[in-house]
C-alpha positions in Angstrom: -2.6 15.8 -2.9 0.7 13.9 -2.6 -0.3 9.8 -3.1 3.2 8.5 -1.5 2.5 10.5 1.9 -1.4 9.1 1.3 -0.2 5.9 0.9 2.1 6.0 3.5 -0.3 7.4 5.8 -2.7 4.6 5.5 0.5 2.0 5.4 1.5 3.5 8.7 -2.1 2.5 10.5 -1.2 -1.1 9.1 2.4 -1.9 9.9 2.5 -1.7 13.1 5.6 -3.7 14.1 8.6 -1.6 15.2 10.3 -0.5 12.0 8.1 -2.1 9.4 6.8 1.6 8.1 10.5 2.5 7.9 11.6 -0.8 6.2 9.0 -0.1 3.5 9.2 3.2 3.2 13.0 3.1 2.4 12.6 0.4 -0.4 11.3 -3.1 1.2 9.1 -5.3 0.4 5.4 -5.1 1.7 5.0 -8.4 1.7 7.5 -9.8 4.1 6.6 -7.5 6.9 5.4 -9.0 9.9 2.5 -7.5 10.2 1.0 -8.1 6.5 -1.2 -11.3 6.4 -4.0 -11.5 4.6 -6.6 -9.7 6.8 -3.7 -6.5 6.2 -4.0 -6.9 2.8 -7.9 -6.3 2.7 -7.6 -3.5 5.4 -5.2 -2.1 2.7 -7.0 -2.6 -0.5 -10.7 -0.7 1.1 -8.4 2.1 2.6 -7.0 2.6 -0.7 -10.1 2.1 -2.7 -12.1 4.3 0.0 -9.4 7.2 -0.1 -8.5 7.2 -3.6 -12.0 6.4 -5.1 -10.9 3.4 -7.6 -11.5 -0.1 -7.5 -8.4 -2.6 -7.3 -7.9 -5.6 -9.5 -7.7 -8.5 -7.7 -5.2 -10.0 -10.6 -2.4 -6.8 -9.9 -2.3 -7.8 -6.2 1.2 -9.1 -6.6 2.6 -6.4 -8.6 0.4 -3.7 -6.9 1.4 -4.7 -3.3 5.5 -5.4 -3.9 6.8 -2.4 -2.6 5.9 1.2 -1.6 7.0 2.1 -5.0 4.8 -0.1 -6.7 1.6 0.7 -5.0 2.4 4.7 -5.3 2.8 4.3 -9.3 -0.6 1.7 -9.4 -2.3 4.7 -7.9 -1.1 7.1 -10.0 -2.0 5.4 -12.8 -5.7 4.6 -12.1 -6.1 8.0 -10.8 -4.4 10.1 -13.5 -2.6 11.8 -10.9 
């Protein structure tokens, strides 16, 4: 199991604007996409916590949710992948 291609799979059900998936995957910002309000950010948090079996921490949201890279290493490390 690779978590950045699981985590960009689920990202790429989410962003939906024209280049948004591309924009984040290549370094942006999650939050500044058009398409990320808060009803995304729920969508988000029970994909992840459905696919990856964990439970998010409401106070990490910030610094979970900044970037691609961000989320991929918060998996990882509540995983232990």
């Amino acid at each position: 199991m690779n978590i950045r291609n699981d985590c960009i799979e689920i990202l790429s059900g989410i962003l939906v604007q024209d280049g948004e998936l591309e924009a984040v995957v290549n370094g942006g910002p999650l939050f500044s996409t058009a398409s990320f309000d808060s009803l995304t950010l729920v969508n988000l948090i029970v994909a992840l916590e459905n696919k990856f079996s964990m439970q998010i921490d409401s106070d990490d949201f910030e610094s979970i949710f900044g970037s691609l890279g961000s989320l991929v290493s918060y998996v990882e490390s509540r995983t232990g992948r």
